[in-house]
C-alpha positions in Angstrom: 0.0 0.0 0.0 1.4 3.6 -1.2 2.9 5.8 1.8 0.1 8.1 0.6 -2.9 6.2 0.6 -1.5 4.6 4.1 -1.2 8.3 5.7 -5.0 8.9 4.3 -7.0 6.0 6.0 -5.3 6.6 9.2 -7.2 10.1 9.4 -10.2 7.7 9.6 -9.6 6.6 13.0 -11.9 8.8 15.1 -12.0 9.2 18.9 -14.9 7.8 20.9 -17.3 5.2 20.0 -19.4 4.3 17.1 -22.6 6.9 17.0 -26.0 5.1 17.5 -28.3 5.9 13.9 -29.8 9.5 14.4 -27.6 10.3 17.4 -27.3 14.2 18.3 -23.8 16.0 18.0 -21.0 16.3 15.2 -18.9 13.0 16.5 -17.6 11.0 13.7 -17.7 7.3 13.7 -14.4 5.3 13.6 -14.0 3.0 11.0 -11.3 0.0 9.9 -10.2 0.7 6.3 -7.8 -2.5 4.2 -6.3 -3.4 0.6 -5.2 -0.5 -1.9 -7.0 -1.3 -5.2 -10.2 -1.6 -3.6 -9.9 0.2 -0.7 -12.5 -1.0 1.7 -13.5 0.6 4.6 -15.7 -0.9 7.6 -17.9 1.1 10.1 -19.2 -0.7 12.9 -22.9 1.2 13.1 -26.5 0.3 13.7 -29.4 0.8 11.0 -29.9 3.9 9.9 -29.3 7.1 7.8 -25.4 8.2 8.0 -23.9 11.2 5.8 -20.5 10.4 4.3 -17.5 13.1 3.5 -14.9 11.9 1.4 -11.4 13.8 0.0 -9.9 11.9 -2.8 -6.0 12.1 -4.0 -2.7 11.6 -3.0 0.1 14.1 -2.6 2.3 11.6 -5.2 0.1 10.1 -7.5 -2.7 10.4 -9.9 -6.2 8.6 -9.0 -9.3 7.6 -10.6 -11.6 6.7 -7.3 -15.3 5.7 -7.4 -17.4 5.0 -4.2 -19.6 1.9 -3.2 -21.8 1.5 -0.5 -23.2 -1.8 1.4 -24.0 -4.0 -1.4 -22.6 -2.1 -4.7 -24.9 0.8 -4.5 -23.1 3.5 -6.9 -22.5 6.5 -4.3 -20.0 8.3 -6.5 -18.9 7.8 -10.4 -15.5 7.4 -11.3 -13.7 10.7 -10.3 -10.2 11.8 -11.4 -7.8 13.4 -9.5 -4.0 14.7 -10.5 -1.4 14.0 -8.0 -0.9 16.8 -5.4 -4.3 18.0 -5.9 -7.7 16.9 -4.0 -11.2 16.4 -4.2 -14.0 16.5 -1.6 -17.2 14.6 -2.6 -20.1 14.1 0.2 -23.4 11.4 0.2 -25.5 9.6 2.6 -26.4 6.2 2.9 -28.8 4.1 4.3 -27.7 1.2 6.5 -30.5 -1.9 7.1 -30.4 -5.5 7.7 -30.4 -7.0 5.0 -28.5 -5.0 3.1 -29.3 -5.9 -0.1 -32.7 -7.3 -1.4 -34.8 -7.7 2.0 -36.1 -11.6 1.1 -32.4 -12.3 0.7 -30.1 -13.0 4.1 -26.7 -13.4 4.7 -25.5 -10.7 2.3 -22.8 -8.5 3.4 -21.9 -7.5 6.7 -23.7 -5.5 9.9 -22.6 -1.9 10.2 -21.4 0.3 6.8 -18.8 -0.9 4.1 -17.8 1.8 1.5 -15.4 0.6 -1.2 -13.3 3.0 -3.2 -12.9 1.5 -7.0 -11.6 2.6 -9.9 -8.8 2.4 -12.1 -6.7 4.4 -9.3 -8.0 4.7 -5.9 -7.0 6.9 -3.7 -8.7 7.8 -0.8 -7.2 11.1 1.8 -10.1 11.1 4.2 -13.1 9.7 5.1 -15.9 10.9 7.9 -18.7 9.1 8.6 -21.5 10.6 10.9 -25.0 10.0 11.7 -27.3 11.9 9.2 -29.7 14.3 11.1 -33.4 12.8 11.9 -35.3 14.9 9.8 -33.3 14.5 6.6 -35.3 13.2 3.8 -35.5 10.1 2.1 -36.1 8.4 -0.9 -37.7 5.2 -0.9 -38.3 2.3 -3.6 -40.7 0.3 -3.9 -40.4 -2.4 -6.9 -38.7 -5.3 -8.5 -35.6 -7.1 -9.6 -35.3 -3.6 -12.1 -35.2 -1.8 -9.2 -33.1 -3.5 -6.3 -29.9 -3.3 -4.6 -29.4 -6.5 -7.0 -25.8 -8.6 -5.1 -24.4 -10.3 -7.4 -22.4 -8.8 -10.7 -23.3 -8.3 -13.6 -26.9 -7.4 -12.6 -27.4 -3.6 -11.4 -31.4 -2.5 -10.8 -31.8 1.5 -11.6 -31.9 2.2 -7.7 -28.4 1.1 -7.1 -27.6 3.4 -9.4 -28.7 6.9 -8.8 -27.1 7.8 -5.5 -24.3 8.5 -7.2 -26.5 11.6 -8.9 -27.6 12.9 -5.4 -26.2 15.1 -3.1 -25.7 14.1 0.5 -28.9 14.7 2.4 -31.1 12.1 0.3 -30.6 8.5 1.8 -32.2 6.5 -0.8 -33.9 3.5 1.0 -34.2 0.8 -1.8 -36.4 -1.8 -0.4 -37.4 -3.3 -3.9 -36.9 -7.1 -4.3 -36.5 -9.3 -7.0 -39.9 -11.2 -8.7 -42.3 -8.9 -6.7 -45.4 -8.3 -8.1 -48.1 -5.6 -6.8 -50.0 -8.2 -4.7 -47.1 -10.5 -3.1 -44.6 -7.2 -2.1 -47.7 -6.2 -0.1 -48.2 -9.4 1.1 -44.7 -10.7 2.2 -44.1 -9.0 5.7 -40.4 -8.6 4.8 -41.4 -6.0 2.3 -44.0 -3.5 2.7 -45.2 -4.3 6.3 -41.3 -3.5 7.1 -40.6 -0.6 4.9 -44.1 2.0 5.6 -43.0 1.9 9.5 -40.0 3.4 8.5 -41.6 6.2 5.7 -41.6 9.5 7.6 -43.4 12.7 6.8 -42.2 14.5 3.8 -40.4 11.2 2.4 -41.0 10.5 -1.4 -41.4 6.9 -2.2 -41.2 5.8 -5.4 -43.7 2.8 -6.9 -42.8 0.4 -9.5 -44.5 -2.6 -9.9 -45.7 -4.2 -13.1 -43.0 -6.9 -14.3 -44.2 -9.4 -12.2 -47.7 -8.7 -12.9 -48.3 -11.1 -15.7 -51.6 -12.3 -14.4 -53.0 -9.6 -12.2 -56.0 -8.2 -13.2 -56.8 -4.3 -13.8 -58.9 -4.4 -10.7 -56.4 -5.7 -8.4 -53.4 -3.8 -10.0 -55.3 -0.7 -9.5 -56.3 -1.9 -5.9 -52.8 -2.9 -4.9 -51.6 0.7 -6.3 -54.4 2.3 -4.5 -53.3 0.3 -0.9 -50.3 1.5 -1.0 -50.6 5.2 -1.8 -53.3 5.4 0.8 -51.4 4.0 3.3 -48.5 6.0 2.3 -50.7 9.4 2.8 -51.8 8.2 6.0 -48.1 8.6 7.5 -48.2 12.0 5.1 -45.7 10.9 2.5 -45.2 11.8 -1.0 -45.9 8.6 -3.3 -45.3 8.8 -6.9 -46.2 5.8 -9.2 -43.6 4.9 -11.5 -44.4 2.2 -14.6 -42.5 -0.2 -15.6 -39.3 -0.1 -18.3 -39.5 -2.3 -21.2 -38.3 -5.4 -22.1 -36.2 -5.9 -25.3 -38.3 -7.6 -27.6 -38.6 -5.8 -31.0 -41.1 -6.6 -33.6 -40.2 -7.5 -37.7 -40.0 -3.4 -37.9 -38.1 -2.3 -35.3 -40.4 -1.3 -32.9 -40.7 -2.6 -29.1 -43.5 -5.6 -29.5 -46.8 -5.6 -27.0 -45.2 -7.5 -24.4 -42.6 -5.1 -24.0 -44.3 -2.4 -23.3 -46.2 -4.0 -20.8 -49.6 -5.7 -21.8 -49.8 -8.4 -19.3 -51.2 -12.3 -20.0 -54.8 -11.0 -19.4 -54.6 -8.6 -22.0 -54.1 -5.5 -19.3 -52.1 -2.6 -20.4 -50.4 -2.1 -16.8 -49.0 1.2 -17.7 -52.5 2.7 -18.7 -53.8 1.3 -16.2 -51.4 2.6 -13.4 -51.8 6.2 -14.8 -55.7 6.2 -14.3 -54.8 5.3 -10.4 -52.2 8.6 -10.3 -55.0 11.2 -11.9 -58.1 9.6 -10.2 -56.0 9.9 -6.9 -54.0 12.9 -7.7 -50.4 11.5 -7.4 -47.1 12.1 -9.7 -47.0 9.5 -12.3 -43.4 8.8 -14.1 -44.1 7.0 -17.3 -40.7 5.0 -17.5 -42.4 2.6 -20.0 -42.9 5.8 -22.6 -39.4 6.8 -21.9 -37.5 3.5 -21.3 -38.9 2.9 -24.8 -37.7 6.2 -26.7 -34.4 5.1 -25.4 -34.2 1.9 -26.7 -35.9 2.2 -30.0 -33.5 5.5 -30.5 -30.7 2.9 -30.1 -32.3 0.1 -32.4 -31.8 -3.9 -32.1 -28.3 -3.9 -31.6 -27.1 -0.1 -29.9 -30.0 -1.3 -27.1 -28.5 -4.7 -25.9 -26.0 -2.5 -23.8 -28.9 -1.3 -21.6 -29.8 -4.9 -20.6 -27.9 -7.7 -20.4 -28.2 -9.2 -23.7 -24.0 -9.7 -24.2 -23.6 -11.4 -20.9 -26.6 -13.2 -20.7 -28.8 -13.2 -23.3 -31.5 -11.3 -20.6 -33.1 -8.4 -22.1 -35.5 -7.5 -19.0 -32.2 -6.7 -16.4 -30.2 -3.9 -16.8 -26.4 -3.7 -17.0 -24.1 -0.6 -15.0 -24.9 1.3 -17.6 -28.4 0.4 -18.3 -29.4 1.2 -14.8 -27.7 4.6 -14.7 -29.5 5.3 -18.3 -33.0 4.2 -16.7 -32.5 5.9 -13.5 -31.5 9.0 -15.0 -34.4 8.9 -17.0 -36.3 8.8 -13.7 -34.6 11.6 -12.0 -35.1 13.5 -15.1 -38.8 13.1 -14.0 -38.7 13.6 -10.5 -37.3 17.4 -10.8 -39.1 17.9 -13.9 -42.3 17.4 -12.2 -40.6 18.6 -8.7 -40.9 16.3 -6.8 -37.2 16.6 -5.9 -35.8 19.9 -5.8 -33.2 20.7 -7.4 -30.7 21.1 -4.6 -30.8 17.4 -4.2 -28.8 17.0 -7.5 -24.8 16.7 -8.3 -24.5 19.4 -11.1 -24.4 17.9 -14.1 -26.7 14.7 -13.6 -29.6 15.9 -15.0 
Protein backbone atom coordinates (compact mmCIF):
# COMPACT_ATOMS: atom_id res chain seq x y z
CA UNK A 1 0.00 0.00 0.00
CA UNK A 2 1.35 3.58 -1.22
CA UNK A 3 2.85 5.77 1.78
CA UNK A 4 0.06 8.10 0.65
CA UNK A 5 -2.91 6.17 0.63
CA UNK A 6 -1.48 4.65 4.06
CA UNK A 7 -1.23 8.30 5.72
CA UNK A 8 -4.99 8.94 4.32
CA UNK A 9 -6.99 5.97 5.96
CA UNK A 10 -5.28 6.57 9.25
CA UNK A 11 -7.23 10.11 9.42
CA UNK A 12 -10.20 7.67 9.58
CA UNK A 13 -9.59 6.62 12.95
CA UNK A 14 -11.86 8.81 15.15
CA UNK A 15 -11.96 9.24 18.87
CA UNK A 16 -14.91 7.83 20.86
CA UNK A 17 -17.30 5.19 20.05
CA UNK A 18 -19.42 4.27 17.12
CA UNK A 19 -22.63 6.91 17.04
CA UNK A 20 -26.03 5.06 17.52
CA UNK A 21 -28.30 5.90 13.91
CA UNK A 22 -29.85 9.46 14.44
CA UNK A 23 -27.57 10.34 17.45
CA UNK A 24 -27.32 14.16 18.29
CA UNK A 25 -23.83 16.00 18.05
CA UNK A 26 -20.95 16.25 15.20
CA UNK A 27 -18.88 12.95 16.54
CA UNK A 28 -17.65 10.96 13.66
CA UNK A 29 -17.68 7.33 13.70
CA UNK A 30 -14.43 5.31 13.65
CA UNK A 31 -14.02 3.00 11.02
CA UNK A 32 -11.28 0.01 9.94
CA UNK A 33 -10.15 0.73 6.30
CA UNK A 34 -7.83 -2.46 4.19
CA UNK A 35 -6.33 -3.39 0.55
CA UNK A 36 -5.21 -0.47 -1.85
CA UNK A 37 -7.03 -1.30 -5.15
CA UNK A 38 -10.21 -1.62 -3.61
CA UNK A 39 -9.91 0.23 -0.67
CA UNK A 40 -12.54 -0.97 1.65
CA UNK A 41 -13.46 0.55 4.60
CA UNK A 42 -15.69 -0.86 7.59
CA UNK A 43 -17.93 1.08 10.15
CA UNK A 44 -19.22 -0.69 12.92
CA UNK A 45 -22.92 1.16 13.09
CA UNK A 46 -26.51 0.28 13.69
CA UNK A 47 -29.35 0.80 11.01
CA UNK A 48 -29.87 3.92 9.92
CA UNK A 49 -29.25 7.14 7.79
CA UNK A 50 -25.40 8.17 7.99
CA UNK A 51 -23.91 11.21 5.84
CA UNK A 52 -20.47 10.39 4.32
CA UNK A 53 -17.51 13.08 3.54
CA UNK A 54 -14.92 11.93 1.43
CA UNK A 55 -11.41 13.81 0.00
CA UNK A 56 -9.86 11.88 -2.78
CA UNK A 57 -5.97 12.10 -4.00
CA UNK A 58 -2.71 11.61 -3.01
CA UNK A 59 0.06 14.08 -2.64
CA UNK A 60 2.29 11.59 -5.19
CA UNK A 61 0.12 10.06 -7.53
CA UNK A 62 -2.70 10.44 -9.87
CA UNK A 63 -6.23 8.60 -8.99
CA UNK A 64 -9.34 7.56 -10.57
CA UNK A 65 -11.57 6.73 -7.32
CA UNK A 66 -15.31 5.67 -7.41
CA UNK A 67 -17.38 4.96 -4.23
CA UNK A 68 -19.62 1.90 -3.18
CA UNK A 69 -21.81 1.54 -0.50
CA UNK A 70 -23.19 -1.85 1.35
CA UNK A 71 -24.02 -3.98 -1.38
CA UNK A 72 -22.63 -2.10 -4.68
CA UNK A 73 -24.86 0.84 -4.50
CA UNK A 74 -23.07 3.47 -6.87
CA UNK A 75 -22.51 6.55 -4.32
CA UNK A 76 -19.98 8.29 -6.45
CA UNK A 77 -18.86 7.77 -10.39
CA UNK A 78 -15.47 7.37 -11.27
CA UNK A 79 -13.68 10.74 -10.30
CA UNK A 80 -10.16 11.79 -11.42
CA UNK A 81 -7.78 13.38 -9.52
CA UNK A 82 -4.03 14.74 -10.51
CA UNK A 83 -1.45 13.96 -7.98
CA UNK A 84 -0.90 16.75 -5.37
CA UNK A 85 -4.33 18.02 -5.90
CA UNK A 86 -7.73 16.90 -3.97
CA UNK A 87 -11.19 16.40 -4.22
CA UNK A 88 -13.97 16.52 -1.57
CA UNK A 89 -17.17 14.61 -2.62
CA UNK A 90 -20.09 14.14 0.16
CA UNK A 91 -23.45 11.38 0.17
CA UNK A 92 -25.51 9.62 2.60
CA UNK A 93 -26.39 6.16 2.94
CA UNK A 94 -28.80 4.11 4.35
CA UNK A 95 -27.75 1.23 6.55
CA UNK A 96 -30.47 -1.88 7.12
CA UNK A 97 -30.41 -5.47 7.67
CA UNK A 98 -30.40 -7.03 4.99
CA UNK A 99 -28.49 -4.97 3.13
CA UNK A 100 -29.25 -5.93 -0.08
CA UNK A 101 -32.66 -7.28 -1.41
CA UNK A 102 -34.81 -7.73 1.99
CA UNK A 103 -36.10 -11.56 1.12
CA UNK A 104 -32.38 -12.33 0.75
CA UNK A 105 -30.09 -13.05 4.11
CA UNK A 106 -26.66 -13.40 4.66
CA UNK A 107 -25.55 -10.70 2.26
CA UNK A 108 -22.85 -8.45 3.37
CA UNK A 109 -21.88 -7.52 6.68
CA UNK A 110 -23.66 -5.51 9.95
CA UNK A 111 -22.56 -1.94 10.20
CA UNK A 112 -21.44 0.32 6.75
CA UNK A 113 -18.81 -0.88 4.13
CA UNK A 114 -17.82 1.83 1.48
CA UNK A 115 -15.41 0.63 -1.20
CA UNK A 116 -13.30 2.97 -3.22
CA UNK A 117 -12.88 1.50 -6.98
CA UNK A 118 -11.59 2.64 -9.88
CA UNK A 119 -8.81 2.35 -12.11
CA UNK A 120 -6.66 4.36 -9.27
CA UNK A 121 -8.02 4.71 -5.93
CA UNK A 122 -7.04 6.92 -3.69
CA UNK A 123 -8.65 7.81 -0.84
CA UNK A 124 -7.15 11.09 1.79
CA UNK A 125 -10.14 11.06 4.22
CA UNK A 126 -13.07 9.74 5.11
CA UNK A 127 -15.87 10.94 7.92
CA UNK A 128 -18.74 9.12 8.59
CA UNK A 129 -21.46 10.64 10.89
CA UNK A 130 -24.96 10.02 11.71
CA UNK A 131 -27.32 11.90 9.16
CA UNK A 132 -29.70 14.26 11.13
CA UNK A 133 -33.37 12.83 11.90
CA UNK A 134 -35.26 14.91 9.82
CA UNK A 135 -33.26 14.47 6.61
CA UNK A 136 -35.33 13.19 3.83
CA UNK A 137 -35.45 10.07 2.12
CA UNK A 138 -36.10 8.36 -0.91
CA UNK A 139 -37.74 5.19 -0.85
CA UNK A 140 -38.30 2.35 -3.59
CA UNK A 141 -40.70 0.29 -3.89
CA UNK A 142 -40.38 -2.44 -6.91
CA UNK A 143 -38.68 -5.29 -8.50
CA UNK A 144 -35.59 -7.05 -9.57
CA UNK A 145 -35.27 -3.64 -12.13
CA UNK A 146 -35.15 -1.84 -9.21
CA UNK A 147 -33.14 -3.50 -6.32
CA UNK A 148 -29.94 -3.34 -4.61
CA UNK A 149 -29.36 -6.49 -6.97
CA UNK A 150 -25.83 -8.61 -5.09
CA UNK A 151 -24.40 -10.31 -7.40
CA UNK A 152 -22.41 -8.83 -10.71
CA UNK A 153 -23.33 -8.31 -13.56
CA UNK A 154 -26.95 -7.39 -12.61
CA UNK A 155 -27.43 -3.58 -11.40
CA UNK A 156 -31.37 -2.51 -10.78
CA UNK A 157 -31.76 1.51 -11.58
CA UNK A 158 -31.92 2.21 -7.67
CA UNK A 159 -28.41 1.11 -7.07
CA UNK A 160 -27.57 3.43 -9.42
CA UNK A 161 -28.68 6.94 -8.80
CA UNK A 162 -27.12 7.75 -5.51
CA UNK A 163 -24.25 8.53 -7.18
CA UNK A 164 -26.52 11.63 -8.95
CA UNK A 165 -27.56 12.86 -5.44
CA UNK A 166 -26.20 15.12 -3.07
CA UNK A 167 -25.67 14.10 0.53
CA UNK A 168 -28.95 14.69 2.45
CA UNK A 169 -31.10 12.14 0.35
CA UNK A 170 -30.58 8.49 1.82
CA UNK A 171 -32.17 6.50 -0.85
CA UNK A 172 -33.86 3.48 0.98
CA UNK A 173 -34.18 0.83 -1.76
CA UNK A 174 -36.38 -1.80 -0.36
CA UNK A 175 -37.45 -3.31 -3.91
CA UNK A 176 -36.88 -7.08 -4.32
CA UNK A 177 -36.52 -9.26 -6.96
CA UNK A 178 -39.89 -11.22 -8.71
CA UNK A 179 -42.29 -8.90 -6.68
CA UNK A 180 -45.35 -8.34 -8.07
CA UNK A 181 -48.07 -5.60 -6.82
CA UNK A 182 -50.02 -8.17 -4.70
CA UNK A 183 -47.06 -10.51 -3.13
CA UNK A 184 -44.62 -7.22 -2.06
CA UNK A 185 -47.74 -6.20 -0.05
CA UNK A 186 -48.16 -9.44 1.14
CA UNK A 187 -44.67 -10.71 2.22
CA UNK A 188 -44.10 -8.98 5.68
CA UNK A 189 -40.41 -8.65 4.78
CA UNK A 190 -41.41 -5.98 2.28
CA UNK A 191 -43.95 -3.55 2.67
CA UNK A 192 -45.24 -4.26 6.27
CA UNK A 193 -41.29 -3.49 7.15
CA UNK A 194 -40.61 -0.64 4.93
CA UNK A 195 -44.14 1.95 5.55
CA UNK A 196 -42.96 1.95 9.46
CA UNK A 197 -39.99 3.36 8.53
CA UNK A 198 -41.57 6.25 5.70
CA UNK A 199 -41.55 9.48 7.60
CA UNK A 200 -43.37 12.73 6.82
CA UNK A 201 -42.19 14.49 3.85
CA UNK A 202 -40.38 11.24 2.40
CA UNK A 203 -41.04 10.53 -1.45
CA UNK A 204 -41.37 6.86 -2.15
CA UNK A 205 -41.21 5.79 -5.37
CA UNK A 206 -43.73 2.77 -6.87
CA UNK A 207 -42.84 0.43 -9.53
CA UNK A 208 -44.51 -2.60 -9.90
CA UNK A 209 -45.68 -4.25 -13.14
CA UNK A 210 -43.03 -6.93 -14.28
CA UNK A 211 -44.19 -9.40 -12.16
CA UNK A 212 -47.71 -8.74 -12.89
CA UNK A 213 -48.31 -11.07 -15.69
CA UNK A 214 -51.64 -12.31 -14.41
CA UNK A 215 -52.99 -9.63 -12.21
CA UNK A 216 -56.00 -8.16 -13.24
CA UNK A 217 -56.79 -4.27 -13.81
CA UNK A 218 -58.93 -4.36 -10.73
CA UNK A 219 -56.45 -5.66 -8.40
CA UNK A 220 -53.43 -3.81 -10.02
CA UNK A 221 -55.35 -0.69 -9.49
CA UNK A 222 -56.34 -1.93 -5.93
CA UNK A 223 -52.76 -2.95 -4.91
CA UNK A 224 -51.55 0.70 -6.32
CA UNK A 225 -54.40 2.29 -4.47
CA UNK A 226 -53.31 0.35 -0.92
CA UNK A 227 -50.32 1.49 -0.95
CA UNK A 228 -50.62 5.17 -1.81
CA UNK A 229 -53.33 5.44 0.77
CA UNK A 230 -51.39 3.98 3.29
CA UNK A 231 -48.55 6.04 2.26
CA UNK A 232 -50.73 9.41 2.80
CA UNK A 233 -51.83 8.22 6.01
CA UNK A 234 -48.08 8.61 7.50
CA UNK A 235 -48.16 11.96 5.07
CA UNK A 236 -45.74 10.90 2.48
CA UNK A 237 -45.22 11.82 -0.96
CA UNK A 238 -45.86 8.62 -3.29
CA UNK A 239 -45.27 8.84 -6.89
CA UNK A 240 -46.23 5.81 -9.19
CA UNK A 241 -43.58 4.87 -11.55
CA UNK A 242 -44.36 2.20 -14.60
CA UNK A 243 -42.47 -0.24 -15.57
CA UNK A 244 -39.31 -0.09 -18.30
CA UNK A 245 -39.53 -2.29 -21.15
CA UNK A 246 -38.31 -5.36 -22.11
CA UNK A 247 -36.15 -5.87 -25.34
CA UNK A 248 -38.28 -7.56 -27.58
CA UNK A 249 -38.59 -5.75 -30.96
CA UNK A 250 -41.08 -6.63 -33.64
CA UNK A 251 -40.15 -7.49 -37.65
CA UNK A 252 -40.00 -3.35 -37.94
CA UNK A 253 -38.05 -2.31 -35.31
CA UNK A 254 -40.44 -1.31 -32.86
CA UNK A 255 -40.72 -2.63 -29.14
CA UNK A 256 -43.50 -5.62 -29.50
CA UNK A 257 -46.75 -5.58 -27.03
CA UNK A 258 -45.25 -7.48 -24.40
CA UNK A 259 -42.56 -5.08 -24.02
CA UNK A 260 -44.31 -2.37 -23.32
CA UNK A 261 -46.21 -4.04 -20.80
CA UNK A 262 -49.64 -5.65 -21.81
CA UNK A 263 -49.84 -8.41 -19.29
CA UNK A 264 -51.19 -12.32 -20.00
CA UNK A 265 -54.82 -11.04 -19.37
CA UNK A 266 -54.60 -8.59 -22.01
CA UNK A 267 -54.10 -5.54 -19.32
CA UNK A 268 -52.12 -2.65 -20.43
CA UNK A 269 -50.42 -2.05 -16.84
CA UNK A 270 -48.95 1.24 -17.66
CA UNK A 271 -52.49 2.71 -18.73
CA UNK A 272 -53.79 1.32 -16.22
CA UNK A 273 -51.40 2.61 -13.44
CA UNK A 274 -51.83 6.22 -14.77
CA UNK A 275 -55.68 6.18 -14.31
CA UNK A 276 -54.79 5.28 -10.44
CA UNK A 277 -52.21 8.58 -10.29
CA UNK A 278 -55.00 11.17 -11.95
CA UNK A 279 -58.10 9.57 -10.18
CA UNK A 280 -55.99 9.90 -6.88
CA UNK A 281 -54.00 12.92 -7.70
CA UNK A 282 -50.42 11.46 -7.45
CA UNK A 283 -47.08 12.07 -9.70
CA UNK A 284 -47.02 9.54 -12.33
CA UNK A 285 -43.39 8.77 -14.15
CA UNK A 286 -44.10 7.02 -17.27
CA UNK A 287 -40.72 5.04 -17.46
CA UNK A 288 -42.44 2.58 -19.97
CA UNK A 289 -42.92 5.75 -22.60
CA UNK A 290 -39.40 6.84 -21.92
CA UNK A 291 -37.49 3.51 -21.30
CA UNK A 292 -38.94 2.91 -24.75
CA UNK A 293 -37.72 6.23 -26.73
CA UNK A 294 -34.36 5.07 -25.41
CA UNK A 295 -34.19 1.89 -26.70
CA UNK A 296 -35.86 2.20 -29.98
CA UNK A 297 -33.52 5.51 -30.53
CA UNK A 298 -30.69 2.93 -30.09
CA UNK A 299 -32.31 0.06 -32.40
CA UNK A 300 -31.77 -3.87 -32.11
CA UNK A 301 -28.25 -3.89 -31.62
CA UNK A 302 -27.14 -0.09 -29.87
CA UNK A 303 -29.96 -1.34 -27.07
CA UNK A 304 -28.51 -4.67 -25.88
CA UNK A 305 -26.01 -2.49 -23.84
CA UNK A 306 -28.86 -1.30 -21.64
CA UNK A 307 -29.78 -4.95 -20.62
CA UNK A 308 -27.94 -7.72 -20.37
CA UNK A 309 -28.19 -9.24 -23.70
CA UNK A 310 -24.00 -9.69 -24.25
CA UNK A 311 -23.57 -11.45 -20.92
CA UNK A 312 -26.56 -13.23 -20.70
CA UNK A 313 -28.84 -13.21 -23.29
CA UNK A 314 -31.53 -11.35 -20.64
CA UNK A 315 -33.11 -8.44 -22.11
CA UNK A 316 -35.50 -7.50 -18.97
CA UNK A 317 -32.16 -6.65 -16.37
CA UNK A 318 -30.19 -3.90 -16.84
CA UNK A 319 -26.37 -3.74 -16.98
CA UNK A 320 -24.08 -0.63 -15.01
CA UNK A 321 -24.86 1.27 -17.63
CA UNK A 322 -28.35 0.35 -18.35
CA UNK A 323 -29.41 1.20 -14.78
CA UNK A 324 -27.68 4.59 -14.66
CA UNK A 325 -29.51 5.29 -18.30
CA UNK A 326 -32.96 4.22 -16.66
CA UNK A 327 -32.53 5.88 -13.55
CA UNK A 328 -31.47 9.00 -14.99
CA UNK A 329 -34.42 8.87 -17.04
CA UNK A 330 -36.25 8.85 -13.66
CA UNK A 331 -34.63 11.60 -11.98
CA UNK A 332 -35.08 13.52 -15.14
CA UNK A 333 -38.79 13.10 -14.01
CA UNK A 334 -38.72 13.63 -10.50
CA UNK A 335 -37.27 17.38 -10.83
CA UNK A 336 -39.12 17.91 -13.95
CA UNK A 337 -42.33 17.36 -12.18
CA UNK A 338 -40.57 18.61 -8.72
CA UNK A 339 -40.90 16.34 -6.77
CA UNK A 340 -37.21 16.56 -5.95
CA UNK A 341 -35.81 19.88 -5.80
CA UNK A 342 -33.16 20.74 -7.40
CA UNK A 343 -30.71 21.14 -4.57
CA UNK A 344 -30.77 17.40 -4.25
CA UNK A 345 -28.77 17.00 -7.54
CA UNK A 346 -24.77 16.71 -8.32
CA UNK A 347 -24.49 19.38 -11.13
CA UNK A 348 -24.39 17.85 -14.15
CA UNK A 349 -26.67 14.68 -13.59
CA UNK A 350 -29.62 15.94 -14.99
Amino acid sequence: MKSSRVLALTVVAAAGLPAPAHAAGPRSVPGVCTGAAPVVCHYDVGPGEYDVNVVLGSRDAAGSTAVQAETRRLMLAETATEAGLFTRRAFSVDVREPESEPTIENVGTPGLTLTFTGAAPQVRKITVRAASPRAPQLFLAGDSTVCDQPADPYVGWGQAIPQHLLRGLTVANHADSGEGTASFLADARLWATMLPQVRQGDVVLIQFGHNDKQTTAEDYRANLTRMITELRAVHAKPVLVSPPVRRRFDSTGRLDDVARHLNGLGVWLPAEMRAVATGLNVPYVDLTADSAALVESLGVEGSKSIYLYNELRDNTHFSGYGADRIGLLVLTRLAELRVLPPRAFRAGAI
